[in-house]
Each structure stands twice: as structure tokens, then as C-alpha cells.
N, C-alpha and C positions, 0 to 999 in steps of 0.2 A: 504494500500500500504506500503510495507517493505521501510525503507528509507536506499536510494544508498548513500556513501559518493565519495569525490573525492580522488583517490590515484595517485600515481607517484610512476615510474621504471623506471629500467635499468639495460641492461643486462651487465653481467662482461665479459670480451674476454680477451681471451687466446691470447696475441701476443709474439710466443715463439721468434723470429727474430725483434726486434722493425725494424731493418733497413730495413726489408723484406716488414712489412705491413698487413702481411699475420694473418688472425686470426678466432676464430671459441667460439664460445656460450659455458662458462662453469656456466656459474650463470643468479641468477638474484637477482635486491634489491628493492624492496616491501617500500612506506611510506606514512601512512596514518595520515594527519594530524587532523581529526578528531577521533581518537583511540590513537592519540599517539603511532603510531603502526612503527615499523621500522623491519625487517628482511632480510636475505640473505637467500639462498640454493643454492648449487652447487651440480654440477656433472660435473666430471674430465671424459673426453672422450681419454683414454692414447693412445689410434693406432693412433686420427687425432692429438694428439700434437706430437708422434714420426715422424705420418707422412709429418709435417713439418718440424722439428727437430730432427733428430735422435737426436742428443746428449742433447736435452732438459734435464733438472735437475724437473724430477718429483713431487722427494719427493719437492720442493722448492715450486712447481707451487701450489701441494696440501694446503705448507704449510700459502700462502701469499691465494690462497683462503677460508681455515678458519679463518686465520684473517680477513675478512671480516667477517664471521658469525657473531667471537666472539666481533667485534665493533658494530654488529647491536644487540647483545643480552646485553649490558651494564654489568655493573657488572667489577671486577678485569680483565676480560680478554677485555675488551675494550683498555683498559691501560690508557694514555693521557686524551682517547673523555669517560670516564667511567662515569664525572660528566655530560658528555652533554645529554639534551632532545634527543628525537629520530629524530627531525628535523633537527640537529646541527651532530648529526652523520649520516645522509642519506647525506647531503648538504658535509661534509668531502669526505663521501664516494666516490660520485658522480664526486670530483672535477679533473679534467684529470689531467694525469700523465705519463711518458714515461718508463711502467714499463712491465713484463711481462704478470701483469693480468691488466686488463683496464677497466675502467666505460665506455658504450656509453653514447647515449646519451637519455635523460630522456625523458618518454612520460607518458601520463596520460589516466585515465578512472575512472569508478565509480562501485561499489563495496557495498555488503550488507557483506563480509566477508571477510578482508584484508588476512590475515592469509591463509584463501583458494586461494586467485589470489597466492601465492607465489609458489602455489605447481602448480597451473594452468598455470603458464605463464613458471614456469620449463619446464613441460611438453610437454606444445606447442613450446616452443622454445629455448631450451635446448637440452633437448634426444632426 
């Protein structure tokens, strides 16, 4: 029997109008504390954020969604969280904020391939 471990996510939302409420699926963040495993993947859906915002600021949305990548990928582009564990930057990442891109809220499962849920949970509920 392949051994499952336990992982935690949560998806990132797009709230172009914080005052609005209004929001929609551009990420997710992946952390497995058995792997020491932490990542992000996005995908910017630009018709349903004009569709809420025409006058949304794109380039800005894209750019606060690669920061998240690049804090789950450590290294100089983390900045700050670069010396922190993967754990220390999923739990940063996750912590709510009244901003345009937003952590939900965190759920869990189990998993023979962290790395592959990232691209699976994209897929199911992202695109």
C-alpha cells in the first residue's frame, strides 16, 4: 500500500471591489507537512475580473498573484519569509487580509503526490 500523507489548501480569490465582496478562484496553495512541501499556481481569468471591475488594475492582480508563487518557492524572491520553512510560509500565506487577492479558507486531505494535488485542485477549481 502507497503511503497517503496529510496536506492543507486554499484557494487564492480575486476580490477586485473588497467593498463589493464579490470574488472568483485564481489560485490555489498546496502544504504538505510531511514533504516539507509548500507551493502556489495561478491562473488569472481576465473577462470574470473585468467582469467585475472594468477598471480593475490587471497587471497589479497578476502581479500580487506571483508573489505568492514566489513566497511558496523560497529562495531571494520570497523576500522577508525566504529564511522561513515551508510551514511558516503556507501559515503567512494563509493569514487573511483585506486585499485584492485573498487566502480562503484552509481544508485538508491526503495525498501520495503533493506537487500533483497542486495542479489537480487548479484544475478542479480554478479553470
Amino acid at each position: 500500500m502507497t503511503r497517503r500523507d496529510v496536506f492543507e489548501y486554499a484557494l487564492l480569490r480575486v476580490v477586485p471591489r473588497v467593498e463589493r465582496g464579490e470574488c472568483f478562484n485564481a489560485g490555489v496553495l498546496v502544504y504538505c507537512r510531511a514533504h516539507s512541501f509548500v507551493a502556489a499556481r495561478t491562473h488569472l481569468d481576465e473577462a470574470k475580473l473585468k467582469a467585475l471591475d472594468p477598471d480593475a488594475d490587471v497587471v497589479g492582480v497578476r502581479a500580487a498573484l506571483r508573489a505568492v508563487e514566489g513566497v511558496c518557492g523560497g529562495g531571494a524572491e520570497a523576500g522577508q519569509a525566504a529564511g522561513d520553512d515551508a510551514g511558516r510560509r503556507f501559515r503567512w500565506l494563509i493569514a487573511p487580509r483585506s486585499t485584492v487577492v485573498q487566502p480562503g479558507a484552509v481544508h485538508s486531505g491526503l495525498t501520495t503526490d503533493p506537487a500533483g494535488e497542486v495542479e489537480r485542485l487548479l484544475d478542479l477549481l480554478v479553470r
